[in-house]
VOBA-1610 file (N, C-alpha, C; in pm, whole numbers, padded with zeros to 5 digits, always signed):
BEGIN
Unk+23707+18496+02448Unk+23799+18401+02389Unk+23809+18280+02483Unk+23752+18181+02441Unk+23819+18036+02545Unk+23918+18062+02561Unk+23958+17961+02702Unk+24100+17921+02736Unk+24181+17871+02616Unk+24241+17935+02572Unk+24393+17887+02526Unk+24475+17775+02533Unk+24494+17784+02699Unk+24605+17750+02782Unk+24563+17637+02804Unk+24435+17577+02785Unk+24374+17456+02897Unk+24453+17356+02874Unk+24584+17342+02849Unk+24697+17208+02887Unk+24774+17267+02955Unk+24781+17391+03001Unk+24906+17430+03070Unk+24853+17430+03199Unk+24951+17434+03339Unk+24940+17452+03446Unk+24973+17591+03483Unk+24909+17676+03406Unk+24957+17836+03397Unk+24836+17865+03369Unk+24827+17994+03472Unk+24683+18100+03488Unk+24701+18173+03365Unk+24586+18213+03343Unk+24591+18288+03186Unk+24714+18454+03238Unk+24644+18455+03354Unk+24756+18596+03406Unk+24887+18590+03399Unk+24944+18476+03398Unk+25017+18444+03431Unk+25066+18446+03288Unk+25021+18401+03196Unk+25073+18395+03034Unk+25061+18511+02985Unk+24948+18634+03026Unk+24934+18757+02976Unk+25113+18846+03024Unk+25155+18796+03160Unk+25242+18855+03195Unk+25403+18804+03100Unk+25404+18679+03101Unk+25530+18643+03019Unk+25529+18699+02882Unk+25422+18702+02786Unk+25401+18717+02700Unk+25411+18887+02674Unk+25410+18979+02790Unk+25449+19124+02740Unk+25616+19189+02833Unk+25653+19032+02857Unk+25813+19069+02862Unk+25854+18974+02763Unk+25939+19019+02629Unk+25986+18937+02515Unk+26153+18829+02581Unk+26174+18905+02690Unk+26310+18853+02707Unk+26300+18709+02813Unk+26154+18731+02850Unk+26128+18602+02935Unk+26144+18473+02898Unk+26221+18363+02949Unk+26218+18246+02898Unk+26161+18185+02800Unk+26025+18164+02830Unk+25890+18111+02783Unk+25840+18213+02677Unk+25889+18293+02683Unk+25795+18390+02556Unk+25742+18329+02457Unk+25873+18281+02328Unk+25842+18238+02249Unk+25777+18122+02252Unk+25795+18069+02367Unk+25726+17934+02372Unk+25508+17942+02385Unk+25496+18074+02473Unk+25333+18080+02470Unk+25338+18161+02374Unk+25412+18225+02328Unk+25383+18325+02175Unk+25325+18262+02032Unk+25422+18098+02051Unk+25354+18046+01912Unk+25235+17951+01975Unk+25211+17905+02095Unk+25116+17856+02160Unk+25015+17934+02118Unk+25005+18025+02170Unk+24873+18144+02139Unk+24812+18137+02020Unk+24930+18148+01879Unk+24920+18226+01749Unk+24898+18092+01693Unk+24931+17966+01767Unk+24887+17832+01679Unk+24747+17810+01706Unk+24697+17833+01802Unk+24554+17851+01876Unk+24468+17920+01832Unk+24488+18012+01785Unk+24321+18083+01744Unk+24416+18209+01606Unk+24311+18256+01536Unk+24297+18329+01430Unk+24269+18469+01450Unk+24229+18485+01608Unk+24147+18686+01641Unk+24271+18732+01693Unk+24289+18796+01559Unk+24420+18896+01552Unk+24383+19032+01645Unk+24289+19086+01663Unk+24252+19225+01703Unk+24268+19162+01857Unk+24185+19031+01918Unk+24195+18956+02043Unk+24382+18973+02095Unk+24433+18894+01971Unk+24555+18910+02052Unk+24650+19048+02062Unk+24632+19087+01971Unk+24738+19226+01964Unk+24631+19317+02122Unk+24503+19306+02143Unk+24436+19351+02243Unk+24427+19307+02351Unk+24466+19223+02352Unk+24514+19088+02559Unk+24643+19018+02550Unk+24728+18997+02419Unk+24834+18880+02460Unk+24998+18992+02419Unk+24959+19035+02292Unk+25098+19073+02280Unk+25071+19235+02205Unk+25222+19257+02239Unk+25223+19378+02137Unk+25254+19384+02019Unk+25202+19473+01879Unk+25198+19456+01762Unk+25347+19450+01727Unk+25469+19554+01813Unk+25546+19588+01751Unk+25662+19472+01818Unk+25646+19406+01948Unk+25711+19290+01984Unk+25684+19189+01916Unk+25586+19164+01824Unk+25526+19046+01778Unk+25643+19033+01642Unk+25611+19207+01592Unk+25664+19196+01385Unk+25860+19137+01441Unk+25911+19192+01614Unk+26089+19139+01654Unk+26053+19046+01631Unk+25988+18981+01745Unk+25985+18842+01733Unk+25925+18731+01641Unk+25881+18773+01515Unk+25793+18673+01436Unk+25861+18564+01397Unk+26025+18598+01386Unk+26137+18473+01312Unk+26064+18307+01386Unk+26128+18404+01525Unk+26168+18307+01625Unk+26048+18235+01669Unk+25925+18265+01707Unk+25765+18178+01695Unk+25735+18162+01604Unk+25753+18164+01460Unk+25720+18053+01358Unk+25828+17980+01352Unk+25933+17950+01365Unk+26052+17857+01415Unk+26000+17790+01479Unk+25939+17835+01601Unk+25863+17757+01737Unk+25740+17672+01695Unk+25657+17744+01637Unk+25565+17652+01549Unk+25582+17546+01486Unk+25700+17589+01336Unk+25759+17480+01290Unk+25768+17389+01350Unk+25880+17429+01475Unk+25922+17276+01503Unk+25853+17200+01552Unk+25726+17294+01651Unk+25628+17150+01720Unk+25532+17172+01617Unk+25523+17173+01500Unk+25402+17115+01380Unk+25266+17181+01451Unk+25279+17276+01486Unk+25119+17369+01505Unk+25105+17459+01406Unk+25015+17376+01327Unk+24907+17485+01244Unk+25012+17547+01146Unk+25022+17453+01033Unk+25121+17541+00905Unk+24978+17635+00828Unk+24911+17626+00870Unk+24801+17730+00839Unk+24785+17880+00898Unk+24781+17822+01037Unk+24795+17976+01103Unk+24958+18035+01079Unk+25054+17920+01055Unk+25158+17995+01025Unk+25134+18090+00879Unk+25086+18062+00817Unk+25047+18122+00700Unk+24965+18304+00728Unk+24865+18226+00792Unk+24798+18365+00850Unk+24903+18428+00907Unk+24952+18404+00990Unk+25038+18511+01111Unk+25155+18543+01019Unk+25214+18463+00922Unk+25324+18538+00855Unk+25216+18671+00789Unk+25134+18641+00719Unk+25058+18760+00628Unk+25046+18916+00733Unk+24963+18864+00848Unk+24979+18948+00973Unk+25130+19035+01001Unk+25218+18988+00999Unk+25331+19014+01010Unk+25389+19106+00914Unk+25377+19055+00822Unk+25434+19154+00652Unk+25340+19306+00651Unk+25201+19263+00708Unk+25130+19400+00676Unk+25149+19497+00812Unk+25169+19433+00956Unk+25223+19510+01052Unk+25325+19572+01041Unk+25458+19485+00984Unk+25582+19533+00998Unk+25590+19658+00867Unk+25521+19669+00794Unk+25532+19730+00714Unk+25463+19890+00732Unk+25364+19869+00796Unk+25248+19938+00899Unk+25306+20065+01005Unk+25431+19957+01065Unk+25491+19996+01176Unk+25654+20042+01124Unk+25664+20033+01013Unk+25844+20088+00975Unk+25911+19958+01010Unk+25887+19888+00997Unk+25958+19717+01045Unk+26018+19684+00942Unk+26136+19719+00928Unk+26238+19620+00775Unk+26206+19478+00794Unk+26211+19393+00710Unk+26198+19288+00698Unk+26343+19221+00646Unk+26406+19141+00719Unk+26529+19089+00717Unk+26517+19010+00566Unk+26647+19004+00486Unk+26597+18951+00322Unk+26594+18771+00373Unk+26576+18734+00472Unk+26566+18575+00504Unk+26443+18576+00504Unk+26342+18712+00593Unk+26232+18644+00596Unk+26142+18727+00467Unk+26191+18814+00362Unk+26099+18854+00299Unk+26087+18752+00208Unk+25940+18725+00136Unk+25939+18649+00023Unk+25866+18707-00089Unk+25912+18688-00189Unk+25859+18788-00278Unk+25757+18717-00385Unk+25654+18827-00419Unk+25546+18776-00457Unk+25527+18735-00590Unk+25465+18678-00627Unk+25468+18601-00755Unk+25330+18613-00807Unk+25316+18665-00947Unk+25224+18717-00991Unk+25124+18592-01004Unk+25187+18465-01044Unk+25130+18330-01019Unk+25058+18292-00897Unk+25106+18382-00786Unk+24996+18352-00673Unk+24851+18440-00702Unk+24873+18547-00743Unk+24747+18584-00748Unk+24678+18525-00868Unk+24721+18477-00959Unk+24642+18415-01069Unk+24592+18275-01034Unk+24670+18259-00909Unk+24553+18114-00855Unk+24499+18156-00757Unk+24510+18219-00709Unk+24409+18290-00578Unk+24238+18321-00672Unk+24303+18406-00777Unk+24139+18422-00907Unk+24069+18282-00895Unk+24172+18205-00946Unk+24101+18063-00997Unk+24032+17993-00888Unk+24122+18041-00738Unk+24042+17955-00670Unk+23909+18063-00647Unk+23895+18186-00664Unk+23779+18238-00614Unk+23653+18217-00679Unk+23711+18222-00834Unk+23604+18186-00946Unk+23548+18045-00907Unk+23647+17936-00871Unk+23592+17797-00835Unk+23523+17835-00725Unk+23528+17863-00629Unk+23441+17900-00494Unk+23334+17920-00563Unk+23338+18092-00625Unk+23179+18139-00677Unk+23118+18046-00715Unk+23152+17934-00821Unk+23083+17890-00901Unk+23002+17780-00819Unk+23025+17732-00682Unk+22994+17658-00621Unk+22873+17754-00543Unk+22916+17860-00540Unk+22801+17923-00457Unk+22856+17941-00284Unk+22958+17913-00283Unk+23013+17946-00162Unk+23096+18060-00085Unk+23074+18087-00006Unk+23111+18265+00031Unk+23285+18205+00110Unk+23339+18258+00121Unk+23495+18260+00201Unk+23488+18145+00320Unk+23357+18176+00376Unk+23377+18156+00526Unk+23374+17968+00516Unk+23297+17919+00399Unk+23237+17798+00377Unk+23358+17717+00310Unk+23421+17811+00211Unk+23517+17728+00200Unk+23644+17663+00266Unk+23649+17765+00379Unk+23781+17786+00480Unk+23709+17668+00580Unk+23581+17663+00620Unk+23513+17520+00653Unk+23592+17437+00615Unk+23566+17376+00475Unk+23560+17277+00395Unk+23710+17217+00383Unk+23816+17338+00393Unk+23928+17330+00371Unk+24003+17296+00477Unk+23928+17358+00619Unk+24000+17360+00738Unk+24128+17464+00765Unk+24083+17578+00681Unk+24182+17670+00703Unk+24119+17761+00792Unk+24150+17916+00770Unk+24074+18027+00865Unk+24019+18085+00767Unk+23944+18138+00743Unk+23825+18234+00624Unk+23938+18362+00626Unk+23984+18434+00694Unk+24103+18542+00631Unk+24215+18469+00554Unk+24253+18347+00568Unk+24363+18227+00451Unk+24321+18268+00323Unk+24192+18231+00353Unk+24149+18251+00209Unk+24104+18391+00088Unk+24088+18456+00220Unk+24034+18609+00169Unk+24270+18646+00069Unk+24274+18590+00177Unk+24468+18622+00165Unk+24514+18588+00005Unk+24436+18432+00003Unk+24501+18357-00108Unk+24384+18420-00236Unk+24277+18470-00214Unk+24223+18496-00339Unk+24271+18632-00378Unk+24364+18680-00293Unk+24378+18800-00324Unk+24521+18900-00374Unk+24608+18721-00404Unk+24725+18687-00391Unk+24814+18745-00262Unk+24784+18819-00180Unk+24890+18885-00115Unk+24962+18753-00033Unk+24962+18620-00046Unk+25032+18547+00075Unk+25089+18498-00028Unk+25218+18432+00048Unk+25298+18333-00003Unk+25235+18231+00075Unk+25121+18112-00019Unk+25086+18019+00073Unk+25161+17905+00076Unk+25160+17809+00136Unk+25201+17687+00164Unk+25185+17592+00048Unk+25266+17470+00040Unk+25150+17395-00087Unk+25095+17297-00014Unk+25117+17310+00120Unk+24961+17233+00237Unk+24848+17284+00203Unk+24845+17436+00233Unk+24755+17508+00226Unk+24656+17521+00081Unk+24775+17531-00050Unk+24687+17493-00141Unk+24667+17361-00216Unk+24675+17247-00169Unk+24649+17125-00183Unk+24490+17110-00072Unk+24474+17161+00072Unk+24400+17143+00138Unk+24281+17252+00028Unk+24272+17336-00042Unk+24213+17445-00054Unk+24145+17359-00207Unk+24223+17347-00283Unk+24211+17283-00415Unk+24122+17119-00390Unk+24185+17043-00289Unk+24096+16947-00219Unk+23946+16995-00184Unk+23937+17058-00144Unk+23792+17092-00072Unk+23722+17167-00198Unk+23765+17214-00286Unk+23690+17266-00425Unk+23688+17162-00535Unk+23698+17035-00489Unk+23697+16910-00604Unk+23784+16948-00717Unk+23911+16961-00706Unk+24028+16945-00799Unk+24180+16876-00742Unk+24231+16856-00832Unk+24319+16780-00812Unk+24479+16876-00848Unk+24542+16856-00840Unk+24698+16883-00860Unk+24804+16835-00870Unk+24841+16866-01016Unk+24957+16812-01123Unk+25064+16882-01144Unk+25154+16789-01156Unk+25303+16916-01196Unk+25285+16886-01323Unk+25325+16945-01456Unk+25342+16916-01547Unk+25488+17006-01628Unk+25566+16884-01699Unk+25695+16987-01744Unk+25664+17032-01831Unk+25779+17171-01785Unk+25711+17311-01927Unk+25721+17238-02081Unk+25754+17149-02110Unk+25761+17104-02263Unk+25616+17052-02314Unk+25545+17037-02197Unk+25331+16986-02224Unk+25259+17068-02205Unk+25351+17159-02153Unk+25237+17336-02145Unk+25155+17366-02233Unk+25025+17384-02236Unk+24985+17419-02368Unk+24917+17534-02355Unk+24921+17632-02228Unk+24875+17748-02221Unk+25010+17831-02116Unk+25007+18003-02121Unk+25102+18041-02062Unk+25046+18110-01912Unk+24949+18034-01900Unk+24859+18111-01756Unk+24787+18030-01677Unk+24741+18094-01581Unk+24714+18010-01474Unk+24569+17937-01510Unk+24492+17965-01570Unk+24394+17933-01629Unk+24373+17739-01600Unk+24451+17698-01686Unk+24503+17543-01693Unk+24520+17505-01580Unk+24566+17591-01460Unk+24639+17531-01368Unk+24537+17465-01272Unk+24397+17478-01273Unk+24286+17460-01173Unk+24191+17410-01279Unk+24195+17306-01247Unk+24034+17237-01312Unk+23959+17144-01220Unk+23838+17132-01260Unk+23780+17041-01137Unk+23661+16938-01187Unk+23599+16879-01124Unk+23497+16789-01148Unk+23603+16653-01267Unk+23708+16625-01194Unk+23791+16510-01174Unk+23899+16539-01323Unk+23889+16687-01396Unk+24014+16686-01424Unk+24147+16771-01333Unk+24232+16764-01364Unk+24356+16782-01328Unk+24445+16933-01242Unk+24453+16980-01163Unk+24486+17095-01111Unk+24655+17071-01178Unk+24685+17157-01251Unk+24841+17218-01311Unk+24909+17296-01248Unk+25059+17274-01238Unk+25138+17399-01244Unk+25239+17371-01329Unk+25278+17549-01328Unk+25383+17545-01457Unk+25540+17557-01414
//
């Protein structure tokens, strides 16, 4: 794994050590450093943190993220990470941070996969194109995330479609179908 850290004046040892005491000052502060930084989940739960300090602390380093604007993408990933650990591990999920799933995500997660296929592009090419992480996308075709609408504006961008609100009174279908079109017509929601 490259350096991480290469803006900090801190030895990587030195971050391995804050980072497996949660009560340390800085925790949260190299915790969302880390998790805004790279995507190798097995890397970090295996050198930076522990799985089951990570699902306590997840509030409080995507807070940390938030506020310094690192990576509403990996925040995406690492929340998904989070829901399937804590769940993994007996981890209640506080009703602030659960979000509940919407059958509408997975019916655009299809649409975007079918648009992928049809391009001929495998996960990894589109998460390229999009500038997300190739598991974002494995996530979003598979509805299990609550994504961002960064995330699917960047995703829908990079598959040549566009995105429209349209009010339910011009609906003219009751599915997601409509909602993704491309080659310069209109991406919908309902």
């Amino acid at each position: 794994m490259k350096n991480l850290f290469w803006d900090r004046k801190t030895s990587l040892n030195k971050v391995k050590n804050i980072l497996k005491n949660p009560d340390h000052p800085q925790f949260i502060e190299y915790a969302a450093l880390v998790l805004s930084r790279t995507n190798e989940i097995k890397k970090i739960f295996s050198e930076f943190l522990d799985k089951k300090v990570f699902c306590i602390h997840w509030r409080k380093i995507k807070s940390r993220m938030r506020k310094n604007k690192w990576g509403d993408t990996r925040i995406d990933l690492w929340d998904e990470v989070y829901k399937v650990l804590s769940k993994d591990l007996g981890i209640k999920e506080s009703s602030k941070e659960a979000v509940p799933r919407h059958s509408k995500a997975y019916e655009i997660g299809q649409r975007i996969e079918t648009e992928r296929d049809k391009r001929g592009w495998n996960q990894k090419e589109l998460a390229q194109r999009a500038g997300v992480s190739q598991q974002l996308i494995s996530f979003m075709e598979r509805g299990s995330l609550n994504f961002s609408f960064e995330t699917l504006m960047k995703v829908t961008s990079a598959l040549g479609l566009q995105f429209e609100i349209i009010p339910k009174k011009h609906r003219k279908t009751g599915n997601v179908t409509g909602l993704l079109s491309g080659e310069g017509g209109k991406t919908q929601t309902r």
